[in-house]
C-alpha positions as CSV (number, residue, x, y, z in Angstrom):
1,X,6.5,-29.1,53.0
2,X,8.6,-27.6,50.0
3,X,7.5,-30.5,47.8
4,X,3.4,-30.2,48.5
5,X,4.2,-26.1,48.2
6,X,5.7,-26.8,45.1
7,X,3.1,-29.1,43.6
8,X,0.7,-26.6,44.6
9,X,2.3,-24.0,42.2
10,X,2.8,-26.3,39.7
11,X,-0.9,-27.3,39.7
12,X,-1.8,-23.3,39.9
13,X,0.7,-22.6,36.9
14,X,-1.2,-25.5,35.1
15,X,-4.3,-24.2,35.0
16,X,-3.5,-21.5,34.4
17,X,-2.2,-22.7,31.2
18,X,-5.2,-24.8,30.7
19,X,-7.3,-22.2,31.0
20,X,-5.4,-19.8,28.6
21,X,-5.0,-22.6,25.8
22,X,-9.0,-23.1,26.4
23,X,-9.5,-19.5,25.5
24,X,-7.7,-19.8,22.3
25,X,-10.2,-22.6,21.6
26,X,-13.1,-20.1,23.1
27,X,-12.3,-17.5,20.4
28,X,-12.8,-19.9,17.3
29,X,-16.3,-19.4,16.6
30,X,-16.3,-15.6,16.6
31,X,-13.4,-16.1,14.0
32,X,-15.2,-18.6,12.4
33,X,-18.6,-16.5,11.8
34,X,-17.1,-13.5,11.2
35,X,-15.3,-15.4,8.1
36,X,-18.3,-16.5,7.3
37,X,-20.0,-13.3,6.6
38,X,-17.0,-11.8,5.0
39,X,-17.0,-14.8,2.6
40,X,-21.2,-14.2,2.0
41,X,-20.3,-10.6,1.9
42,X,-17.9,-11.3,-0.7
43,X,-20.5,-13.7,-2.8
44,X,-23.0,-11.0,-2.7
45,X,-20.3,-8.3,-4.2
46,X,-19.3,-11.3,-6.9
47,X,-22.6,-11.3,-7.9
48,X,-24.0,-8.1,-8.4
49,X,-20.3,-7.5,-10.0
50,X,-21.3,-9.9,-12.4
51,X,-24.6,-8.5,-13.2
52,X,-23.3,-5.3,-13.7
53,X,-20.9,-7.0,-16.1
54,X,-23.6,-8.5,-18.2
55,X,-25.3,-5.4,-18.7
56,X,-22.3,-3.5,-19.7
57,X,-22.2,-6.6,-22.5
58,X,-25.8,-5.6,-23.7
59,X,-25.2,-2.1,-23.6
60,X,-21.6,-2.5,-25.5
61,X,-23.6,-4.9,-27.7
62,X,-26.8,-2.6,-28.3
63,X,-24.0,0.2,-29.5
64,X,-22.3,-1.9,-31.8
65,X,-25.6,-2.6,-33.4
66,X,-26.1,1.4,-33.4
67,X,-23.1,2.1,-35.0
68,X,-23.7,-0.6,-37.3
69,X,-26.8,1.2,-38.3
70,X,-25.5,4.4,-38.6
71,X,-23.0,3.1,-40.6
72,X,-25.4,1.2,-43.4
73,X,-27.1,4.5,-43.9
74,X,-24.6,6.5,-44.1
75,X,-22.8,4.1,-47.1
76,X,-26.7,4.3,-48.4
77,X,-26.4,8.1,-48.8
78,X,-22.9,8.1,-50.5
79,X,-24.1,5.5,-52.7
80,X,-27.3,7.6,-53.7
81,X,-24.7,10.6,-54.0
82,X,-22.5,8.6,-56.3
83,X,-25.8,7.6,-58.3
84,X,-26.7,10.6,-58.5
85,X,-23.4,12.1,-59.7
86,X,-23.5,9.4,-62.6
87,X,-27.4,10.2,-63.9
């Protein structure tokens, strides 16, 4: 009787660990979707980081130009200045 009580436990205890190994396996897809919107969460921030990037460019680029500008006029009044220093 020892030997069928112990088979009996044995057989309890493994599926019991069936069971728990199973749940492991059960939890995968939760894991698995949640990465997925983290990575898709993570694309959308790449992305709207990058547009935000490439206006920063234009407006670094449309201030160059500006100072550029101001620049040229403000060597065509000291030239004018020096012209008129000469005359």
């Amino acid at each position: 009787m020892s030997e069928i009580e112990d088979l009996k436990k044995n057989i309890t205890e493994w599926i019991k660990q069936i069971r728990h190994e199973f749940e492991k396996f059960s939890d995968i897809p939760g894991r698995v979707i949640e990465n997925t919107d983290s990575i898709q969460h993570n694309y959308e921030l790449i992305y709207e980081l990058k547009d935000q990037i490439e206006e920063l460019k234009q407006e670094v680029n449309a201030m160059k130009l500006l100072q550029v500008s101001m620049l040229e006029k403000l060597n065509i009044r000291e030239r004018k200045e020096v012209r008129s220093r000469i005359n």
